[in-house]
Backbone as a chain_set.jsonl record, in Angstrom:
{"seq": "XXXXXXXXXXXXXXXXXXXXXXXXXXXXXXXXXXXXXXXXXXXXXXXXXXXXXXXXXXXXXXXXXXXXXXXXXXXXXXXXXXXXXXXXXXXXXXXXXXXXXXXXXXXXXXXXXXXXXXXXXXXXXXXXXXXXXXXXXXXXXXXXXXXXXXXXXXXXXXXXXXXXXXXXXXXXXXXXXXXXXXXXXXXXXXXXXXXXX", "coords": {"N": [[41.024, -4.959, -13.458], [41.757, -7.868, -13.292], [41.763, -11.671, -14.707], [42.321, -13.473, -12.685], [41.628, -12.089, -10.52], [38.772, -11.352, -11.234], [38.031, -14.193, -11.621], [38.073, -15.007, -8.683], [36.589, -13.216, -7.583], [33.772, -13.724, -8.552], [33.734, -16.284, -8.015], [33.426, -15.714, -5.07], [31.227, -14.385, -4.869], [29.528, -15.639, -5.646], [29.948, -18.448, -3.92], [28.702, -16.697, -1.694], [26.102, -16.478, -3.185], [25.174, -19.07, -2.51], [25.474, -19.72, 0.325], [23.371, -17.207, 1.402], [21.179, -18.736, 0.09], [20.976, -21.262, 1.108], [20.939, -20.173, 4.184], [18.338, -18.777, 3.644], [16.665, -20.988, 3.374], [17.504, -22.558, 5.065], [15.856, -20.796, 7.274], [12.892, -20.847, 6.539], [12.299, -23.999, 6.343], [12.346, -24.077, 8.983], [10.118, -22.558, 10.077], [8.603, -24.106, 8.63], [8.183, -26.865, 9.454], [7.297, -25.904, 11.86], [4.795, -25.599, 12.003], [3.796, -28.053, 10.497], [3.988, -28.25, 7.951], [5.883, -29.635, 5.127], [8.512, -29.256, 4.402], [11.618, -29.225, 2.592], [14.705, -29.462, 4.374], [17.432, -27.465, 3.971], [20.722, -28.216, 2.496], [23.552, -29.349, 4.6], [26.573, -27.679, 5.768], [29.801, -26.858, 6.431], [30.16, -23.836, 7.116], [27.664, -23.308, 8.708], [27.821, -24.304, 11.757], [29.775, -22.148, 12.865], [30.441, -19.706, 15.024], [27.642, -17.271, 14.994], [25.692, -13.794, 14.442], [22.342, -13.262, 14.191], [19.521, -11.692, 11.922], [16.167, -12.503, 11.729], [14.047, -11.438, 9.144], [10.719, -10.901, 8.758], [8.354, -10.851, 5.969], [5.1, -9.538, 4.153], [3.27, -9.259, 1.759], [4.99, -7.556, 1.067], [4.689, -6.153, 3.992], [6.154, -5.779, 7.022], [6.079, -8.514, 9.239], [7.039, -9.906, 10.961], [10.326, -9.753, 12.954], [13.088, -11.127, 14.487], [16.077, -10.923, 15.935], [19.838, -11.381, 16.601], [22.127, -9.707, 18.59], [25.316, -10.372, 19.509], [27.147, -12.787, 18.385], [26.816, -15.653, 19.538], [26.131, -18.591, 19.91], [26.257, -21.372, 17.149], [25.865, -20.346, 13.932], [23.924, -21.48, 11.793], [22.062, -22.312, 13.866], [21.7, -20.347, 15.327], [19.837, -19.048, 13.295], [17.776, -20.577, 12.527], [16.595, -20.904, 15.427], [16.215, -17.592, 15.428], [13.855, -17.053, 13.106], [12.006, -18.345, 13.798], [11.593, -17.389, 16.218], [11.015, -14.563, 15.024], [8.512, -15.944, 13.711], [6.536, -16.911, 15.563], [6.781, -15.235, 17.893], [7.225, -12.554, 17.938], [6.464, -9.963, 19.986], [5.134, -7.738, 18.835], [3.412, -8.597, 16.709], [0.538, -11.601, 15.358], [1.036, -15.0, 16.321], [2.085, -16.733, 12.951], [0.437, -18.254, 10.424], [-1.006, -21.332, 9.132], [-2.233, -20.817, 6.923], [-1.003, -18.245, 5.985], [1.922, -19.395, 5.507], [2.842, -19.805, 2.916], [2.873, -17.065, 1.955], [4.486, -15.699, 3.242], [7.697, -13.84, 2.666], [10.656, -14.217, 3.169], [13.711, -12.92, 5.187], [17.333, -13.241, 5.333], [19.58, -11.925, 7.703], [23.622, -11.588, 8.326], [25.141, -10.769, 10.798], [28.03, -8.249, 11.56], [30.904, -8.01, 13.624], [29.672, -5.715, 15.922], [30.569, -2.077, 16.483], [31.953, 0.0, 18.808], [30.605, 3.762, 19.157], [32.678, 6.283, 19.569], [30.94, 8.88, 20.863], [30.422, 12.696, 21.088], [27.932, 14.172, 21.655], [24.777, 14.206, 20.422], [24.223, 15.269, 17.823], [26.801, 15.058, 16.521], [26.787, 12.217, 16.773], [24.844, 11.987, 14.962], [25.926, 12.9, 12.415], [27.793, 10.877, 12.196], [27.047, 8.625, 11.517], [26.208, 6.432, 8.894], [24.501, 6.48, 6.862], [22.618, 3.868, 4.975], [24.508, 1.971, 5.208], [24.844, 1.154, 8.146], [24.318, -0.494, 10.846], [22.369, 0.268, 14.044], [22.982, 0.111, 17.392], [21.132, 1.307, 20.279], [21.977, 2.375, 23.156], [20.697, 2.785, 26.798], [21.079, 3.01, 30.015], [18.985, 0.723, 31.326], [17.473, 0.611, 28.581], [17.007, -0.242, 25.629], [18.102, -0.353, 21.965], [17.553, -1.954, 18.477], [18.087, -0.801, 15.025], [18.293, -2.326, 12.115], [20.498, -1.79, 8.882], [18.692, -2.084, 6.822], [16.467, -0.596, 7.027], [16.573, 2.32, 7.195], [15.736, 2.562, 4.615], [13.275, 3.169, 5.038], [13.551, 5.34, 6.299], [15.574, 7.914, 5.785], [16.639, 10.41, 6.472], [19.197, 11.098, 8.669], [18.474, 12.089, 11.425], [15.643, 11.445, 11.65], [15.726, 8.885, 11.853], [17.259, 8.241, 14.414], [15.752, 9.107, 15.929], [13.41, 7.655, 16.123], [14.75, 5.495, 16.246], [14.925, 6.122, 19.241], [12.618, 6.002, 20.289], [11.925, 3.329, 19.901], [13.457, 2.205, 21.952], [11.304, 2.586, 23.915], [11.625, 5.4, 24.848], [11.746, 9.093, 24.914], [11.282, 10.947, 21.604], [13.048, 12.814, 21.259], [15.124, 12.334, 23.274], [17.978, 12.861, 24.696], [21.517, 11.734, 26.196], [23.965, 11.98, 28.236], [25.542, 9.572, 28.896], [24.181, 8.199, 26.626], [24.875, 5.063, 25.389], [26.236, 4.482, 21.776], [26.113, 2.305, 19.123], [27.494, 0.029, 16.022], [26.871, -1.418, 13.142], [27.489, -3.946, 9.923], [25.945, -5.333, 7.807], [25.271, -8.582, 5.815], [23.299, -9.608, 3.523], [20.28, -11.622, 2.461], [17.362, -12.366, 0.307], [14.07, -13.874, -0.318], [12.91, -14.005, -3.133], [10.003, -12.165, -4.957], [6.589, -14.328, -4.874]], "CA": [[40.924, -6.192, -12.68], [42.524, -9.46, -13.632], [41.285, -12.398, -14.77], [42.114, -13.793, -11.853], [40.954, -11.588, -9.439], [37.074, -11.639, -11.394], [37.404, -15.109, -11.272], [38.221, -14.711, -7.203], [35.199, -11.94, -7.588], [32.952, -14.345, -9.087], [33.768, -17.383, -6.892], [33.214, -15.367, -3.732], [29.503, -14.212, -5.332], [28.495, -17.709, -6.142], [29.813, -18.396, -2.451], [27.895, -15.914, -1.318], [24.693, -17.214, -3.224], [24.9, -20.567, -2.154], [25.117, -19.273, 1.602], [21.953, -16.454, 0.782], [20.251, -19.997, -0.595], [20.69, -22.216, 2.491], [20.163, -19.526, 5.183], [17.367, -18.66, 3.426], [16.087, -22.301, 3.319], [16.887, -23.171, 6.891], [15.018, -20.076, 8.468], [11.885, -21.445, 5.978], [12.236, -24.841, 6.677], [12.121, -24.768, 10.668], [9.162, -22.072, 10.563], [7.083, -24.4, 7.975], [8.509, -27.803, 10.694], [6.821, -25.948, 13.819], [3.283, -25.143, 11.292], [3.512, -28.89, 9.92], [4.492, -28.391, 6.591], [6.437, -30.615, 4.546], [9.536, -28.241, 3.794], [12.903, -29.947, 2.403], [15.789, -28.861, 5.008], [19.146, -27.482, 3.146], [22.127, -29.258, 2.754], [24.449, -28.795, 5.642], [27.082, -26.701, 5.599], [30.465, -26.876, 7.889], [30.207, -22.989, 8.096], [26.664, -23.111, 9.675], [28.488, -24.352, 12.848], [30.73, -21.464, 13.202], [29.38, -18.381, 15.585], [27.32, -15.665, 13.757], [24.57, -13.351, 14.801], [21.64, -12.646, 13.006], [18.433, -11.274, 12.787], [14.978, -13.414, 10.316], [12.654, -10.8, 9.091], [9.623, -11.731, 7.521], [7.288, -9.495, 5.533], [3.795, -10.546, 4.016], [2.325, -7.946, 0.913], [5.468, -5.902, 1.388], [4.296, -5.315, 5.179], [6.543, -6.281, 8.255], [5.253, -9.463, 9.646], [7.956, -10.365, 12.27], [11.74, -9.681, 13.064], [14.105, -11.128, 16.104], [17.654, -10.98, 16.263], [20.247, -11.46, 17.808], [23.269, -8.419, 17.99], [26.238, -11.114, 19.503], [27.403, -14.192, 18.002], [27.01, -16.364, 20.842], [26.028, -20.237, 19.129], [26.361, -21.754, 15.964], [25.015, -19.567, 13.002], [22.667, -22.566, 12.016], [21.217, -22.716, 15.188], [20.832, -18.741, 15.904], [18.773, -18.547, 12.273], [16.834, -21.06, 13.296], [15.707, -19.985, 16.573], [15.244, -16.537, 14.986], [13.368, -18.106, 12.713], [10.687, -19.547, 14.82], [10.813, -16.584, 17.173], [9.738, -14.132, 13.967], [7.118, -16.27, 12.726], [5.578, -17.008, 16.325], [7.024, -15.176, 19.387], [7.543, -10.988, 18.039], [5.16, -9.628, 20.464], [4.077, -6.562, 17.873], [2.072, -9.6, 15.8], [-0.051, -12.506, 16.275], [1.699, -16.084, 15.507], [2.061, -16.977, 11.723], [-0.74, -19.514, 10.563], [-0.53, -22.472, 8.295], [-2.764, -20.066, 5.727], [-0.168, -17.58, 5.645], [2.719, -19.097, 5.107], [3.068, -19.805, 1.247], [2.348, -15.757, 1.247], [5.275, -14.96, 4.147], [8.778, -13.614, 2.497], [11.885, -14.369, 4.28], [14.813, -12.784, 4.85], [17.987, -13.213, 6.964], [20.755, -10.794, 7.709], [24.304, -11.856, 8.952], [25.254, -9.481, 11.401], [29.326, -8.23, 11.595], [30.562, -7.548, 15.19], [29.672, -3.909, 16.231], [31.445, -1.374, 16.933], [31.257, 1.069, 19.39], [30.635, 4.578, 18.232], [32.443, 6.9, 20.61], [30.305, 10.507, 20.204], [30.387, 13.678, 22.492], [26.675, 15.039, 21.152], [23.389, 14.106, 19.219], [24.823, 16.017, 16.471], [28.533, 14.004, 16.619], [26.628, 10.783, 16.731], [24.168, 11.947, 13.48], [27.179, 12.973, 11.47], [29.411, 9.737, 11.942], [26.225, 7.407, 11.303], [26.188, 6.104, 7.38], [23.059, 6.201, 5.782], [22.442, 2.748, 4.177], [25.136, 0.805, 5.52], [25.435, 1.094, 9.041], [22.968, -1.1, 12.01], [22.348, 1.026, 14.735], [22.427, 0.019, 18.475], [20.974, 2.336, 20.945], [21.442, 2.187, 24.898], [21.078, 3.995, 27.89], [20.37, 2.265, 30.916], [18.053, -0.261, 30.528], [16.6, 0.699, 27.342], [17.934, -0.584, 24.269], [17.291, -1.071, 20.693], [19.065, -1.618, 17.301], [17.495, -1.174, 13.715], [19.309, -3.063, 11.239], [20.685, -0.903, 8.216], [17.59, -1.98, 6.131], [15.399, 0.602, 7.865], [17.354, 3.84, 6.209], [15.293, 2.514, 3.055], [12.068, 4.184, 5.308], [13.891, 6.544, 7.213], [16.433, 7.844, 5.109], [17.27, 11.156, 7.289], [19.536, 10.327, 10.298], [18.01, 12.801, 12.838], [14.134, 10.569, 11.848], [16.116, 7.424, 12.045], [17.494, 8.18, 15.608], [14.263, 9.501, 17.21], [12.53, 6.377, 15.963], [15.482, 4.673, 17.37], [14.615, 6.203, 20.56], [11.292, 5.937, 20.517], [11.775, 1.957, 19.904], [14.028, 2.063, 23.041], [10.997, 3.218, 25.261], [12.253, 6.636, 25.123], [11.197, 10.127, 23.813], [12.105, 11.015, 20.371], [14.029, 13.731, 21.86], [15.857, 12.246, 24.257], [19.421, 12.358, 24.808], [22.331, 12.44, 27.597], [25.348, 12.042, 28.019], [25.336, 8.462, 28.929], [23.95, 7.147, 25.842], [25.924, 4.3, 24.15], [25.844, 3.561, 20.682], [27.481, 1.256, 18.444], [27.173, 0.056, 14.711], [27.055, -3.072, 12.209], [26.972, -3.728, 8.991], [25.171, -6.865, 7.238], [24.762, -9.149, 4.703], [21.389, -10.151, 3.903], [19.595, -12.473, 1.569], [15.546, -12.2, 0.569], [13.797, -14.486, -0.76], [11.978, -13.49, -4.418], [8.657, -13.082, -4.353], [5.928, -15.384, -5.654]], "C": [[41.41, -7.363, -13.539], [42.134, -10.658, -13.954], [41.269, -13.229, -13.436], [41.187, -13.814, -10.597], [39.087, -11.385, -10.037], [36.682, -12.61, -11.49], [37.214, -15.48, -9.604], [36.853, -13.931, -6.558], [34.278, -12.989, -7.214], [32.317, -15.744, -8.386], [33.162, -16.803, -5.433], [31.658, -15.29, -3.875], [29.108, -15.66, -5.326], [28.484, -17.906, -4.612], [28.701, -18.133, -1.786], [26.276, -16.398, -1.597], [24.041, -18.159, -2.442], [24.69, -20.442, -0.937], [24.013, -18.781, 1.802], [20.804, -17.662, 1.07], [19.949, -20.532, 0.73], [20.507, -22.207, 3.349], [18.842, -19.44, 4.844], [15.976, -19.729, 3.814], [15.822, -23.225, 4.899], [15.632, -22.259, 7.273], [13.537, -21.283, 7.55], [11.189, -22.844, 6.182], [11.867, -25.11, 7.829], [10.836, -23.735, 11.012], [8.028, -23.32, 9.696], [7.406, -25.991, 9.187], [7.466, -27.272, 11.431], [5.221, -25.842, 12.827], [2.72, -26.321, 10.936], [3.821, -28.988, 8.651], [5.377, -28.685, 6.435], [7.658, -29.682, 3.912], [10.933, -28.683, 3.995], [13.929, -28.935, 3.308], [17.119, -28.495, 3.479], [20.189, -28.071, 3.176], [23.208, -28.399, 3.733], [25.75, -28.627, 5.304], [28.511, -26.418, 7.0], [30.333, -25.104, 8.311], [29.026, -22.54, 9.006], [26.831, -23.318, 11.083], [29.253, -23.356, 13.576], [29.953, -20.611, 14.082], [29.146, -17.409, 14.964], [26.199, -15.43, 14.836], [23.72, -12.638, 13.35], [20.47, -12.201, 12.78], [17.351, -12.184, 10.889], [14.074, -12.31, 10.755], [11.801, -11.45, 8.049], [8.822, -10.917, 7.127], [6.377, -10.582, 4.943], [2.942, -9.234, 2.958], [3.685, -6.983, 1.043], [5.558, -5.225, 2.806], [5.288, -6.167, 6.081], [5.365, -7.272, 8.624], [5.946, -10.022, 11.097], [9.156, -9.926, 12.254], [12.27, -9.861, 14.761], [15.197, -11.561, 15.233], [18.586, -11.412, 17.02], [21.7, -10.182, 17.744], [24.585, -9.391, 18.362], [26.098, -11.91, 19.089], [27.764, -15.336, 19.325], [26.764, -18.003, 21.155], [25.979, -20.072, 17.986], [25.462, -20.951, 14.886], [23.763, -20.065, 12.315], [21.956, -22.415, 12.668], [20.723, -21.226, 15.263], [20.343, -18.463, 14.322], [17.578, -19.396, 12.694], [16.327, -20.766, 14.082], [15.027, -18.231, 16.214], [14.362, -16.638, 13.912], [11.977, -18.15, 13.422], [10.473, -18.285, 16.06], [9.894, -15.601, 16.142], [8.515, -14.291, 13.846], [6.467, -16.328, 14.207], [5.478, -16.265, 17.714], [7.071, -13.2, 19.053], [6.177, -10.749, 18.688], [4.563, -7.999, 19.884], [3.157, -7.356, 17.095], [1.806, -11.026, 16.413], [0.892, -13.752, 15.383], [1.72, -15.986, 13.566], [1.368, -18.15, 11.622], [-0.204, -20.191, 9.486], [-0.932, -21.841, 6.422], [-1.195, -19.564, 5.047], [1.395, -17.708, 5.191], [3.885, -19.281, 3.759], [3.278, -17.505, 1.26], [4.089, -14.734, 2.121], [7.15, -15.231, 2.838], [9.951, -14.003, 3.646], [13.759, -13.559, 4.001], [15.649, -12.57, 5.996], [19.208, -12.405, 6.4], [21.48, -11.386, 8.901], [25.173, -10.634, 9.449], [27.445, -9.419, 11.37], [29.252, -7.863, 12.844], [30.671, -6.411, 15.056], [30.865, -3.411, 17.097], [31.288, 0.034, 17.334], [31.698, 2.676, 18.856], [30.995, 5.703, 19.675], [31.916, 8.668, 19.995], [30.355, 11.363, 21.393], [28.824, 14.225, 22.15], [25.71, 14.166, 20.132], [24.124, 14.279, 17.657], [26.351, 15.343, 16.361], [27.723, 13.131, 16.396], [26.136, 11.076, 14.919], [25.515, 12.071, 12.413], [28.224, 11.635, 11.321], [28.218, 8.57, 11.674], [26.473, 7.574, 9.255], [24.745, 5.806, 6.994], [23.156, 4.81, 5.337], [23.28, 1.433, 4.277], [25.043, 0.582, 7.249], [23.83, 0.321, 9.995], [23.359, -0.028, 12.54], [22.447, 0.455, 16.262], [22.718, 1.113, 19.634], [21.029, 1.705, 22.589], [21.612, 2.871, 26.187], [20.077, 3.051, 29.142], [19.806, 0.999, 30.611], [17.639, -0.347, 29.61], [17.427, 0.714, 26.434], [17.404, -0.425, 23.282], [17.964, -1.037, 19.379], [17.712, -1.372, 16.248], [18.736, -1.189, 12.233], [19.699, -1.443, 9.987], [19.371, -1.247, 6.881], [16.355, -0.967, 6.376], [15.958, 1.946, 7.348], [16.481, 3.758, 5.339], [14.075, 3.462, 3.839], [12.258, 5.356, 5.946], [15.411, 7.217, 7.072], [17.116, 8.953, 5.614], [17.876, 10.454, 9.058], [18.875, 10.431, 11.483], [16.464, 11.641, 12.941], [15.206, 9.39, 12.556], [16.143, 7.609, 13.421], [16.508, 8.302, 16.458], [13.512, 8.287, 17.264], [13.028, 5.374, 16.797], [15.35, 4.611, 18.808], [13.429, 5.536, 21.439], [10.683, 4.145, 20.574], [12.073, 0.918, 21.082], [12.703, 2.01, 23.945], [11.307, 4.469, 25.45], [11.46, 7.741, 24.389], [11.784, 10.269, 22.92], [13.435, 11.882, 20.241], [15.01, 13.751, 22.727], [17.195, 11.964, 24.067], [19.841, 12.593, 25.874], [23.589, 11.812, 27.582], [25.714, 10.441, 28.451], [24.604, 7.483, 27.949], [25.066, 6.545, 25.111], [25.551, 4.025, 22.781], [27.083, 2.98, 19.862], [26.758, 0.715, 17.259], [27.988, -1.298, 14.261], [27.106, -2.78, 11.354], [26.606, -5.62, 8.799], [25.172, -7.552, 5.954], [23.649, -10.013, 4.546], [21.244, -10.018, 2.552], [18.071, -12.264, 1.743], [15.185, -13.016, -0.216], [12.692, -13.57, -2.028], [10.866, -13.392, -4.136], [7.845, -13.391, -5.106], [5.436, -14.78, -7.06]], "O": [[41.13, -7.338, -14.738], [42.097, -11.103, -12.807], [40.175, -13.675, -13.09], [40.499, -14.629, -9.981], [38.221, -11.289, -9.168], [35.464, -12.78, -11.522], [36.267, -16.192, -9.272], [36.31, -14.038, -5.458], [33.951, -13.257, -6.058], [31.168, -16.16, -8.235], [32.442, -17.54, -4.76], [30.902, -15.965, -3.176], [28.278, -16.433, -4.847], [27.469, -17.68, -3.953], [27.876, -18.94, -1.358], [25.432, -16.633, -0.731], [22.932, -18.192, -1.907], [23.639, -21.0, -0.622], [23.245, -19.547, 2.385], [19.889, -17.642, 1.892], [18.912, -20.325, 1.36], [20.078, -23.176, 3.975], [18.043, -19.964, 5.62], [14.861, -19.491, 4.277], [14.978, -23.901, 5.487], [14.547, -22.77, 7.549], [13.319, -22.404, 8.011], [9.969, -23.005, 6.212], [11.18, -26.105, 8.058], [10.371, -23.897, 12.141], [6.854, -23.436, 10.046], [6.414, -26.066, 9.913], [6.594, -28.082, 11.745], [4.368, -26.285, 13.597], [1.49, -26.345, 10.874], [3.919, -30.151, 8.259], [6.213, -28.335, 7.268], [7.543, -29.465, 2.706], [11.497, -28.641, 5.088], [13.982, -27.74, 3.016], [17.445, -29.114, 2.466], [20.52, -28.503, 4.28], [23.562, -27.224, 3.647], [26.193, -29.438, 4.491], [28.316, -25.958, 8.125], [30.371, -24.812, 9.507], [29.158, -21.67, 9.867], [26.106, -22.635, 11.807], [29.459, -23.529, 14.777], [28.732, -20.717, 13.964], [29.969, -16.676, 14.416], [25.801, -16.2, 15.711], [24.0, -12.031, 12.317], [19.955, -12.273, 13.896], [17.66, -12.324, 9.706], [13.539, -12.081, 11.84], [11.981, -12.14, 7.045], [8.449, -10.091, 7.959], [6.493, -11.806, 4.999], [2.136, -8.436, 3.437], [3.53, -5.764, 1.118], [6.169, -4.178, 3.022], [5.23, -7.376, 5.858], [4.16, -7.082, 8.455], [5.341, -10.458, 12.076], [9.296, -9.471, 11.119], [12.047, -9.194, 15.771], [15.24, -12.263, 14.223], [18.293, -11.851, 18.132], [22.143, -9.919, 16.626], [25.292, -9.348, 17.356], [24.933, -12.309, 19.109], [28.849, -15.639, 19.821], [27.051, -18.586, 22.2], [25.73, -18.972, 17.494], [24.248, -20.978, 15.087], [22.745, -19.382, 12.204], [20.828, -22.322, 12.184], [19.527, -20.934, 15.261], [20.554, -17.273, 14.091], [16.541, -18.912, 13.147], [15.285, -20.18, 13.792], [13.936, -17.754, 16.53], [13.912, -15.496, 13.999], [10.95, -17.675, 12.936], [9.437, -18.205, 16.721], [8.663, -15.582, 16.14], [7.603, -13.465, 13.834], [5.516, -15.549, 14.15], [4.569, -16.436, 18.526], [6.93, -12.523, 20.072], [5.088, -11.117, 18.247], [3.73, -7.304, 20.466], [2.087, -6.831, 16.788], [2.355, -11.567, 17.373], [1.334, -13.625, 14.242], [1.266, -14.959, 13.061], [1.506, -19.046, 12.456], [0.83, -19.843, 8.917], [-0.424, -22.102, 5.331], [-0.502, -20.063, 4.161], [2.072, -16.795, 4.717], [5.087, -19.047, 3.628], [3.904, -16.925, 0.373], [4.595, -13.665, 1.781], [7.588, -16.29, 2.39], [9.824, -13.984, 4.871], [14.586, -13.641, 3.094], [15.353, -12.089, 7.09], [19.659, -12.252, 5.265], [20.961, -11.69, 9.975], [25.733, -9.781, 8.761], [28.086, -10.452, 11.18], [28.219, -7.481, 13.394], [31.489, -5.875, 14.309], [31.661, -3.898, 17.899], [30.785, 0.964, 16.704], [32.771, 2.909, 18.3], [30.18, 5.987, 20.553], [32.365, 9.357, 19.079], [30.337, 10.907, 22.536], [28.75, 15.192, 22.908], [26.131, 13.559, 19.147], [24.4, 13.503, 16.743], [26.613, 15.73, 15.222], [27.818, 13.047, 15.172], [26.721, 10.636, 13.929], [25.88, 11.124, 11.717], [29.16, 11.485, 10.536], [28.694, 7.436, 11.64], [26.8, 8.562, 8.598], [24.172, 4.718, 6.929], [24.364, 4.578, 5.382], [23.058, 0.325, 3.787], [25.283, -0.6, 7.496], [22.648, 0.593, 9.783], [24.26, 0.685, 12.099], [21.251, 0.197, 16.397], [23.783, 1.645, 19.947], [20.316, 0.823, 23.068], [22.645, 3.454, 26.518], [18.92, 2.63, 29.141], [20.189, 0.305, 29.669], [17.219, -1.48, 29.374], [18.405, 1.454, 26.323], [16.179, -0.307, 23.324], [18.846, -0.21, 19.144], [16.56, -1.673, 16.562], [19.548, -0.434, 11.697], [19.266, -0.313, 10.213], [19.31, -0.399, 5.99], [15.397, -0.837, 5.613], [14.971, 2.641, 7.105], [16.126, 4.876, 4.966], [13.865, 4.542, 3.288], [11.416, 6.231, 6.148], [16.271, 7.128, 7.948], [18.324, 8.864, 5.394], [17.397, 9.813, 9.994], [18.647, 9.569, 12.331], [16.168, 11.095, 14.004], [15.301, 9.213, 13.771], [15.114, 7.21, 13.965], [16.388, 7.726, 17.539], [13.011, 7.887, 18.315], [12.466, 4.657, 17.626], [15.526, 3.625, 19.523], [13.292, 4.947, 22.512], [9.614, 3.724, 21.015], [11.641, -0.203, 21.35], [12.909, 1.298, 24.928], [11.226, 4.704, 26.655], [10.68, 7.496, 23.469], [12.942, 9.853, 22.967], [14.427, 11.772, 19.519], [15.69, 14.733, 23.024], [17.597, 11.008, 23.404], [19.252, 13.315, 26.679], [24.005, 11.11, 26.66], [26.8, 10.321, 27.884], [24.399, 6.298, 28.212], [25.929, 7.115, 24.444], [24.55, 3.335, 22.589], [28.309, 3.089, 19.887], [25.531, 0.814, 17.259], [28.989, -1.912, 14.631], [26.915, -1.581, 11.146], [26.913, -6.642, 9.413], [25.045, -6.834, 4.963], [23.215, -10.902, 5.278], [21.61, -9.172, 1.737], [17.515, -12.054, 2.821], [15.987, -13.114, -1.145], [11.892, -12.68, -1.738], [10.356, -14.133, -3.295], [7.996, -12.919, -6.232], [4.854, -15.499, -7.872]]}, "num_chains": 1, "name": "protein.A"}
């Protein structure tokens, strides 16, 4: 590699930080806003304007505490962390709001979604084989019933065949279920976490 190209490297990483930093800082900022707390906004940013999708999880001890998403880029990337954001901390209906206690103790982290891409498969077994372990989102749908899990979820469910049943099973569905009408389709992400205390 080239001096060039590791200073090109190096520049893009820093980039990259500084983005990490100020997503990070919005989602944080507009959940401690709706709680009352006094939490400095980030410096704005012309690419926070652009369209992204993305999903704010929040953990608490290590434990899931919230996660909404969004899978299209459909407003300003600013704006859709924010709102996910604020749905996380108060609206995932698996937990109860986030309190004013809790949220010195709540982690944050946001993931910028790439657009998916659909995965054409003839079989269960075709789909498991063309999925990627560790990089790939997942979205599942058949009919009405949907559901994605980001590529951070491999870390607990590191066989494909678990991953998918879970996937199913997140849909509304049996773990077993397939047919020939399911769609799926795949992301990948970049995602920032905040240290923890």
């Amino acid at each position: 590699m080239s001096t060039h190209e590791q200073n090109r490297s190096a520049g893009s990483e820093q980039l990259d930080n500084e983005k990490g930093s100020t997503l990070l800082k919005l989602a944080r900022s507009e959940i401690g806003s709706k709680l009352g707390r006094d939490v400095s906004p980030p410096a704005q940013a012309g690419w926070l304007a652009e369209p992204g999708a993305s999903f704010v999880t929040l953990t608490r001890q290590g434990e899931l505490r919230g996660c909404i998403g969004t899978l299209e880029a459909h407003r300003p990337l600013g704006v859709d962390v924010r709102e996910n954001a604020v749905a996380a901390a108060f609206r995932d209906p698996r937990f109860m709001p986030i309190t004013r206690v809790e949220f010195d103790e709540i982690r944050v982290e946001v993931s910028v979604l790439s657009p998916s891409e659909v995965l054409v498969v003839v079989s269960e077994e075709h789909a498991l084989a063309t999925l990627r372990p560790n990089v790939d989102g997942v979205v599942f749908e058949y009919r009405h019933y949907r559901s994605t899990f980001l590529p951070q979820v491999w870390e607990q469910l590191p066989d494909p065949a678990e991953f998918m049943a879970h996937l199913k099973r997140k849909a509304g569905l049996p773990m077993d279920f397939w047919a020939e009408e399911v769609r799926l389709s795949r992301y990948t992400v970049s995602k920032w976490k905040e240290s923890s205390a």
